[in-house]
C-alpha positions as CSV (number, residue, x, y, z in Angstrom):
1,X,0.0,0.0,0.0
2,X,3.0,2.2,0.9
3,X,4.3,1.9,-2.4
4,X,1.2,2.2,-4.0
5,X,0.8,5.9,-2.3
6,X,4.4,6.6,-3.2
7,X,4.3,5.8,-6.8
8,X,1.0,8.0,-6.9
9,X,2.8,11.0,-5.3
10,X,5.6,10.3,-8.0
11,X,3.1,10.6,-10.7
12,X,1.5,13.7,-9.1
13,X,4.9,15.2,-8.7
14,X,6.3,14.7,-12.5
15,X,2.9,16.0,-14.1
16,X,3.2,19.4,-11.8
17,X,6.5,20.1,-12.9
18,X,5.2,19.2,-16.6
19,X,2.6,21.4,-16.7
20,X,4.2,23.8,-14.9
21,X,7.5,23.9,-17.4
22,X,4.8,24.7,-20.4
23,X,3.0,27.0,-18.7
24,X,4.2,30.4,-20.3
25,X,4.1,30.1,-24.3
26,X,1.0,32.2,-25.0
27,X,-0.5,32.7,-28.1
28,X,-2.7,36.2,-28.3
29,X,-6.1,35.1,-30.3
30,X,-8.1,37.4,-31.9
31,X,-11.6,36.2,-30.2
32,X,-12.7,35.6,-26.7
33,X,-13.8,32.1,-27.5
34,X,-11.0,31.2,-28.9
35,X,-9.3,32.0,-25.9
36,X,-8.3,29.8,-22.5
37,X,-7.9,33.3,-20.4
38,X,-9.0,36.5,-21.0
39,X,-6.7,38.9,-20.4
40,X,-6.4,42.8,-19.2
41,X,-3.0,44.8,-19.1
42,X,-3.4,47.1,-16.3
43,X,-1.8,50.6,-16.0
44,X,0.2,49.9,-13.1
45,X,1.8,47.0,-11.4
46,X,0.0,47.2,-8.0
47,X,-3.6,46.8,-10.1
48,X,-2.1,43.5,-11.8
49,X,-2.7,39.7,-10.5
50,X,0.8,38.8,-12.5
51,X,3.9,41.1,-13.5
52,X,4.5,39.9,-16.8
53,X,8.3,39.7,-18.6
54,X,8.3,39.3,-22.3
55,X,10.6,36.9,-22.9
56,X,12.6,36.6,-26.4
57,X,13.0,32.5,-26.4
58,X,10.9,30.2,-25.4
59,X,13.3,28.1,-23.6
60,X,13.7,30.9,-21.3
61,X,9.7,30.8,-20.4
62,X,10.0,27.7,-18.0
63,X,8.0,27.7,-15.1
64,X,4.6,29.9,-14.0
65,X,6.6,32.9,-13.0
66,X,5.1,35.5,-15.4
67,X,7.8,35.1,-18.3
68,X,6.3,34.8,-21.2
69,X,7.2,33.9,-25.0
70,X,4.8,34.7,-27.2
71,X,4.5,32.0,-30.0
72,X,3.8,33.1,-33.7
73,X,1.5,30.4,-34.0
74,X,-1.2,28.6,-32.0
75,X,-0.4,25.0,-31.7
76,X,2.9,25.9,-30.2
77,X,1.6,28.0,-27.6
78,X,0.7,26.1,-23.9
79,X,-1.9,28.8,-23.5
80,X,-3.9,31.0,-26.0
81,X,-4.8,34.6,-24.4
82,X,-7.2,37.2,-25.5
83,X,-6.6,41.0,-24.6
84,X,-9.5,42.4,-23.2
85,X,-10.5,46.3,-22.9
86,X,-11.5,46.2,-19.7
87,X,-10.7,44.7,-16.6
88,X,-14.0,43.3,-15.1
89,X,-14.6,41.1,-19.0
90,X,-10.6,39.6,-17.6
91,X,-9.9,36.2,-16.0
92,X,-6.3,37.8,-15.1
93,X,-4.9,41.6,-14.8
94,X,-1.5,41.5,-15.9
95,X,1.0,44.1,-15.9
96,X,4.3,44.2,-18.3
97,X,7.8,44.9,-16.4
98,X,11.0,46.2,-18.0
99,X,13.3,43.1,-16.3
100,X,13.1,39.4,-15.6
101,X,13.7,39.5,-12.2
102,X,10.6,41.3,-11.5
103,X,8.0,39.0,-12.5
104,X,6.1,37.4,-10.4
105,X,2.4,36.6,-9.0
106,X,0.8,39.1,-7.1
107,X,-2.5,36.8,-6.5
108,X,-1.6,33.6,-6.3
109,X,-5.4,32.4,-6.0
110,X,-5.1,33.2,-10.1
111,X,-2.3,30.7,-10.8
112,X,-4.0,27.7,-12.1
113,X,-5.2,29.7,-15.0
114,X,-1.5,29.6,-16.3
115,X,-1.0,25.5,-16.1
């Protein structure tokens, strides 16, 4: 039974760390429908649920820490965003930063929309 629990916790483990290597490749759509989040860039960082990095390679956008790389093409993106024009139609506020070291969460009760 031991091992039983253990090999579950090993399963549980390796799929977090899956999804949460492909996490940040986004793909802007151009329809809500289309989209897995909705999406509203706020005017400053304290009104945002994520600081967002623009990344310039997509190897560099491991992880759910707000780097993103965004794909030129759907299927290659984890998850496909819509920009909305105003904050209440959003699932997630997000604010763009200047350097990699500042991105992070802000609300961490929003981070499941990114795996």
């Amino acid at each position: 039974m031991k091992k039983i629990k253990k090999l579950f916790l090993a399963i549980y483990v390796i799929l977090g760390f899956t999804a949460n290597s492909k996490a940040q490749k986004v793909y802007s759509v151009d329809a809500d429908y289309k989209a897995d989040v909705k999406v509203f860039v706020a005017n400053a960082d304290y009104k945002a649920d994520l600081l967002v990095f623009k990344v310039d390679a997509d190897y560099k956008a491991k992880g759910n820490e707000g780097k993103w790389y965004f794909t030129d093409a759907d299927y290659k993106a984890d998850k496909k965003i819509y920009f909305v024009d105003a904050d209440y139609k959003a699932d997630l506020k997000i604010y763009f930063v200047d350097s990699d070291y500042k991105a992070e969460w802000k609300d961490e009760s929003k981070k499941h929309l990114m795996y």
